[in-house]
N, C-alpha and C positions, 0 to 999 in steps of 0.2 A: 286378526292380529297374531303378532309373533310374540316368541321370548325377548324380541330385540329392546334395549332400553328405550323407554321411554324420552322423547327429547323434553330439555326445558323449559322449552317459551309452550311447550302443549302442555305439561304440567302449570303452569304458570296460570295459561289459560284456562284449563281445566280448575283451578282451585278457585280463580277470582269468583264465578259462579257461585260461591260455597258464604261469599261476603254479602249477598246480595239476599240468600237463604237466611244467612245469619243477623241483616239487619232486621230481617220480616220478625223472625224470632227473638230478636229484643223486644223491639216494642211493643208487641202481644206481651210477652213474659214477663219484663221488668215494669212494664209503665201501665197496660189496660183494665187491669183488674184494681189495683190505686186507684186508677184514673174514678172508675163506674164507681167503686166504691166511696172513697172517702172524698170525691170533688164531686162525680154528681150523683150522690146520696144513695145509690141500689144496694140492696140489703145480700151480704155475701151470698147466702143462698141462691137472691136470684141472678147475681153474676156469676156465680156456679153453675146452674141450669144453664145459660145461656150456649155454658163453654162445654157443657156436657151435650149439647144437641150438635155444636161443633163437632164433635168427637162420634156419635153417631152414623153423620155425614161422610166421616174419614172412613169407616169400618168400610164403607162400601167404593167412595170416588178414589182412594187410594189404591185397591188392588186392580180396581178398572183402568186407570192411568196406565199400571203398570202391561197388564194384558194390553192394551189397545197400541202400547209405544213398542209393544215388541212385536207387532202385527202392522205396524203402519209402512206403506212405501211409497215415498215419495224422491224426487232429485235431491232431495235434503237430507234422505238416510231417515231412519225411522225414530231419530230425537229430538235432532235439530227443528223440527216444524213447530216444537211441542214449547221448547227453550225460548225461541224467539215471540210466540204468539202471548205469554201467559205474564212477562212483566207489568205491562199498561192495566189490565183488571184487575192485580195484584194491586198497583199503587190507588187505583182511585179506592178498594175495598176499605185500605187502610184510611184513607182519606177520611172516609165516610164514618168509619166505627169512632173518629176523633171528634167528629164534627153532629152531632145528631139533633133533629131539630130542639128548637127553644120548646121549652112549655109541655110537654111529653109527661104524663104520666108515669105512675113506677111501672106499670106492664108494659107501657108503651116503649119504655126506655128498654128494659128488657126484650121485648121484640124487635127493636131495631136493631141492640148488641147480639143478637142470636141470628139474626138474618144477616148481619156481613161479617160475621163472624163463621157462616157456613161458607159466603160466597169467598171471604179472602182463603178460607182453607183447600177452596177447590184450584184457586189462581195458584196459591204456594203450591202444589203437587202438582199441578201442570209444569213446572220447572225441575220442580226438587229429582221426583222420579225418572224420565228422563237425564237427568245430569247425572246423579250417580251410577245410573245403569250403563250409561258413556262412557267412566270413568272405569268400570267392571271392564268395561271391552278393550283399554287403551293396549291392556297385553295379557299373556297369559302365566305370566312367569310369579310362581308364590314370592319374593322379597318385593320384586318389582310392584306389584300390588299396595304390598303396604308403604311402600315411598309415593307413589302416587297418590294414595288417601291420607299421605301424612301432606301431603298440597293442599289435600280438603280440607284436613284439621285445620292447618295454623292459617287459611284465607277465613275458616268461621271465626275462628279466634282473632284476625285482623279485623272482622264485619263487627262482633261486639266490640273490642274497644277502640271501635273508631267510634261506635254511635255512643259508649261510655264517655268518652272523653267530651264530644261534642255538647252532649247530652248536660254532662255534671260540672264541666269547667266555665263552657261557656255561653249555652240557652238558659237552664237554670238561672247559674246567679245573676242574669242579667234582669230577672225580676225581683221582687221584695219577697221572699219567701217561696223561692219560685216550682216547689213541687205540691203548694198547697194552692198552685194558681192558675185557674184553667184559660188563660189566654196563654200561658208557658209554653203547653202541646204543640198549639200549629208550628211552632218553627220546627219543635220537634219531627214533626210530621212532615215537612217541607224536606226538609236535611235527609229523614229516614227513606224517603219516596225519589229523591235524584241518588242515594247510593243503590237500590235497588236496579235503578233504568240503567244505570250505568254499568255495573258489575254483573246483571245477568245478561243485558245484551253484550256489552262484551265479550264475556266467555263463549255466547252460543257463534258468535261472528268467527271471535280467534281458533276455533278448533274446527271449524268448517271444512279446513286443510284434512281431518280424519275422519271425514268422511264416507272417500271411497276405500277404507282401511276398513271398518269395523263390520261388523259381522252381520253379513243379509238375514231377511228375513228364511227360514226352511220352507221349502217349498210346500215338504207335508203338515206346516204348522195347521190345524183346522182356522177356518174363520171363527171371529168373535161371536161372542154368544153370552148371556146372562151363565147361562148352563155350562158351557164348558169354562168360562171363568172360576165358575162354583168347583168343577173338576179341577180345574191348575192348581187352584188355593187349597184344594184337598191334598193333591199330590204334591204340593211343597213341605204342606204341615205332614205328609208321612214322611219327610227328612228327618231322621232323629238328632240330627246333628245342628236344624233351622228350629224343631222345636225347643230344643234348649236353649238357645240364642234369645228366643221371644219371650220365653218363660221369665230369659233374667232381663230382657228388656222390660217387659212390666212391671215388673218387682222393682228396677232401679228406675223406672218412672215414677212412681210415688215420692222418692228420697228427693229426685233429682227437681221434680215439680213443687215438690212442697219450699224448699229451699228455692227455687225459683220466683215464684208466688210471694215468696213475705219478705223477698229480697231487702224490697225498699222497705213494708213496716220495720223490720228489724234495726236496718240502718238507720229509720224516724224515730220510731219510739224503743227501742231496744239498748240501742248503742247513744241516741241522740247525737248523730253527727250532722255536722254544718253539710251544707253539699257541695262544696269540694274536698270534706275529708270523705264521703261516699265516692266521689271521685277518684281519690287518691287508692280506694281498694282494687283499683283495676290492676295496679301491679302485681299483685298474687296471681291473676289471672298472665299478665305478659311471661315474668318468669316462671310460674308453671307450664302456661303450653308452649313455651321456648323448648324446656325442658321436654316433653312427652316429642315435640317435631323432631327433637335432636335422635334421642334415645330409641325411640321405640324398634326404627326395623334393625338396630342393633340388638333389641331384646330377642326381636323374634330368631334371629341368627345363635343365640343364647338359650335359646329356653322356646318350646312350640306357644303359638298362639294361645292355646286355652289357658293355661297357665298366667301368661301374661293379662289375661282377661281376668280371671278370677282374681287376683293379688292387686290388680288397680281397681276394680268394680269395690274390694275392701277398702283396701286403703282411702279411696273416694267417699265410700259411705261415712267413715271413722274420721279421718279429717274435718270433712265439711262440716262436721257439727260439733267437733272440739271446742272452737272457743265460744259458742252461746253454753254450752253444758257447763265448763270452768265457770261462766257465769252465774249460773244456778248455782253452784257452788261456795258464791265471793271471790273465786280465783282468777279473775280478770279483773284489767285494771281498771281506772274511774272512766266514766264516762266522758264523751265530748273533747277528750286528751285527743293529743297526737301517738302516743305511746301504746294506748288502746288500738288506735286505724294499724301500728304496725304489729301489736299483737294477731287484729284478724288476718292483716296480710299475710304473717306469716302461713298459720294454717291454710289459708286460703290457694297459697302456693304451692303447699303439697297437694292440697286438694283436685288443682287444676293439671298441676302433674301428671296425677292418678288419672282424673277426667280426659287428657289427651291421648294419650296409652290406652286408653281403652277404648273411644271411640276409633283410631285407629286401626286399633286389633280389630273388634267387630267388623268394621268397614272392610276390612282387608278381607276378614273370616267369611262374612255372607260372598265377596267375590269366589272363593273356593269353595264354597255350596253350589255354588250356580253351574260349578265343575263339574262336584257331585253329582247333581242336577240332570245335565246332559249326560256323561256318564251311564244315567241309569236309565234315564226315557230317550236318548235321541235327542232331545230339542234344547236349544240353547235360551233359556227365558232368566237374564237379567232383570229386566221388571219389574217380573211377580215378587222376587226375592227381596228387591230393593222396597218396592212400595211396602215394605213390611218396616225397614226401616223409618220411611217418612211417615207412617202408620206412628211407631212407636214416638216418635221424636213428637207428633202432636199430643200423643197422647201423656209426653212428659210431660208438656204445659198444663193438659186437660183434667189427667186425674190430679194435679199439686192444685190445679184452680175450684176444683170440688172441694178436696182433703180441706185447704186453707178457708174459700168461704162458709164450709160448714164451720168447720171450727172456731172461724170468729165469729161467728152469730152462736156457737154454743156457750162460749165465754163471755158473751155479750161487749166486744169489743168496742169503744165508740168511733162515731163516724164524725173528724172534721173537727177535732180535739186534740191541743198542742198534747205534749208528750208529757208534762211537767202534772198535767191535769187530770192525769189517768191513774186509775189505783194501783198499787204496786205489784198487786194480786193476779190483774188483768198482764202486766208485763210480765209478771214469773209464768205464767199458762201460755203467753206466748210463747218463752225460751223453750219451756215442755214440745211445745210443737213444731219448732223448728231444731231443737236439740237431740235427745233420744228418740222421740218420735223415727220422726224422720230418717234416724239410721240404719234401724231395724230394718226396713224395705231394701236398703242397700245390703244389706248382710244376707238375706236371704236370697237378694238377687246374684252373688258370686259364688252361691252354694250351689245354687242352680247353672251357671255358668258349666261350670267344672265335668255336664252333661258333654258339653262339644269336645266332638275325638277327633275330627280332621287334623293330622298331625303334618310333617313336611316328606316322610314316607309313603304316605298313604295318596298325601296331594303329586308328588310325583310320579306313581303306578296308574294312576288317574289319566295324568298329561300324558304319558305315555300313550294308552289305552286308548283318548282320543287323538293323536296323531299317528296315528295304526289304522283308526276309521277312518279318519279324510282320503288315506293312500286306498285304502281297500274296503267302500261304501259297503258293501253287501257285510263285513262283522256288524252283530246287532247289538244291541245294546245290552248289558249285562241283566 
């Protein structure tokens, strides 16, 4: 690839894929840990374990993914095989984690949510990695990067509130209390499984045209190997500039998880909203990441990437948990109001602001690692780098689905009890852990942020540097 801009309908293409990731990650995020817990009876902890052996699994099929897509060659280029093959496994995984036999035991029920709960996470990284590493290669140009993953941002942000809206407006209420009702799901499930087929083949079909465009395998890449995979991921993690990237992605995995995780308690018994005024909070969400798609590569035109990472990774932390804290306090308004939904909306707005801005910058920033990257070894491995991100993004659901089922089994939460009937005590310990809790991890994570120096100086001595090599192979790598 060139510096030349990016065309439209390939960004276009390139972002739908991003809809199809993002409905996978609703309903894991927002609906399955509800679902196990409070409709069929598993005890937080061990739908915590479940989602912790998930996470396990990822530590290893994620960075494999990413080695084995940067080493694949086939007439389909080395992503495209990977895009197309991993939808269909994907949707029946999820099928399956909704639908689990009758009469199941608590262990029983627990090994059947941890077994496709590993197998849907190995379907999702067969797509995920792949497609962002596509997405790294469309150009080489630092602005142009981040408008391109600002296509990835607002098509994730179209995948959840399309499956919000569906979800809250009108599978829900089309039952009698329809998030406390387990025949609700399968439509859910039906809806969330044709947006996946559609939006991932899609994208892999639509961009097939860039193909012969993106960047061959190196001839001297070694073949795949347990071992020298164990060596790439070494030799990424000595990037000092990928290690602080990760450090703050863990760190805002916890904020980001745990808030993910009590989503719907909080709007149950927290807030006690109807469900479509749970519905109606998707607006903080539309005009914030309206906001971060507009803004953000003008920020970076204003101010380097890291920068912009650390001050939304805050802002994000600080936000997102303002109006449950006001609550703690008595500074929000009554419950079950309209007045209230647009109290959270608003924070909510900033929140997702902040939230798009920074997934952005990242996204953009691990592209200019992978500069780095080559730069310093020779070898051009988008991949390895990305798989860190689909790494990190499960691990957002994974460690908030531990934080949260611990914690309501430590509070002794109940299971499958109106909101009216719960002690008041039990709701003030909730806001505790979705309020300040929860922000702390985010605060931490933008101090750590502020580790990345790749700046827009440094990234063009870089592009230089490798367009000197291509003309004159025998300069070695720095």
């Amino acid at each position: 690839m060139t510096n030349t801009p990016v065309s439209m309908p390939i960004k276009l293409a390139f972002g739908i894929g991003a809809s199809g990731e993002a409905a996978t990650n609703w309903i894991f995020n927002a609906l399955t840990f509800f679902f196990y817990n409070q409709i069929l009876g598993l005890s937080g902890t061990l739908t915590a374990a479940a989602v912790t052996i998930g996470i396990a699994s990822d530590a290893f099929t994620d960075p494999l993914m990413g080695s084995i897509s940067d080493r694949w060659r086939s007439k389909l280029g080395r992503r495209h095989p990977f895009m197309f093959a991993a939808p269909l496994p994907l949707v029946i995984t999820i099928y399956l984690i909704f639908n689990p036999p009758a009469a199941l035991t608590e262990l029983q029920l627990f090994a059947w949510f941890a077994i496709f709960t590993v197998l849907m996470r190995i379907s999702s990284t067969l797509f995920a990695v792949p497609h962002l590493a596509m997405g790294a290669e469309l150009t080489d140009d630092y602005i142009e990067r981040t408008r391109i993953m600002s296509y990835n941002n607002i098509f994730t942000y179209i995948g959840v509130i399309v499956m919000h809206v569906a979800v809250w407006f009108f599978i829900f209420p089309a039952f009698d209390n329809g998030r406390m009702t387990e025949a609700a799901y399968n439509p859910v499930v039906f809806f969330c499984v044709s947006l996946i087929m559609m939006c991932m083949l899609g994208s892999a079909y639509a961009t097939k045209s860039q193909i012969p465009k993106m960047k061959k395998v190196p001839d001297d890449l070694p073949a795949f190997s347990v071992r020298q995979l164990m060596s790439e991921m070494y030799s990424a993690m000595r990037n000092r500039n990928y290690l602080f990237l990760l450090l703050g992605l863990f760190f805002l995995s916890i904020t980001i998880g745990t808030h993910e995780t009590l989503g719907l308690y909080m709007g149950t018994f927290y807030w006690e909203f109807t469900d479509q005024q749970i519905g109606w909070l998707i607006l903080g969400n539309v005009f914030g990441y309206a906001v971060g798609f507009t803004v953000t590569a003008r920020i970076h035109q204003l101010i380097e990437k890291r920068w912009a990472i650390v001050w939304s990774a805050a802002g994000l932390s600080i936000s997102w948990s303002t109006a449950v804290t006001l609550r703690l306090f008595d500074l929000a308004p009554e419950n079950t109001t309209f007045v209230l939904v647009a109290f959270v909306v608003f924070f909510g707005t900033i929140a997702s602001a902040c939230g798009s801005v920074l997934n952005i910058s990242v996204m953009s920033a691990l592209a200019d690692i992978a500069d780095d990257h080559e730069y310093n070894t020779g070898r051009r491995q988008e991949g390895i780098f990305y798989s860190a991100r689909t790494f990190f993004a499960k691990v957002t659901n994974g460690i908030g689905h531990v934080v949260a089922g611990i914690a309501l089994d430590i509070i002794e939460f109940p299971r499958g009890v109106e909101a009216s009937q719960i002690h008041p005590d039990k709701i003030y310990a909730l806001g505790i852990i979705d309020g300040p809790f929860a922000a702390v991890w985010g605060l931490i994570a933008a101090a750590l942020y502020a580790g990345y120096r790749i700046d827009q100086t440094y990234h063009a001595r870089i592009q230089a540097a490798l367009t000197a090599r291509k003309r004159n192979p025998s300069v070695r790598p720095a």
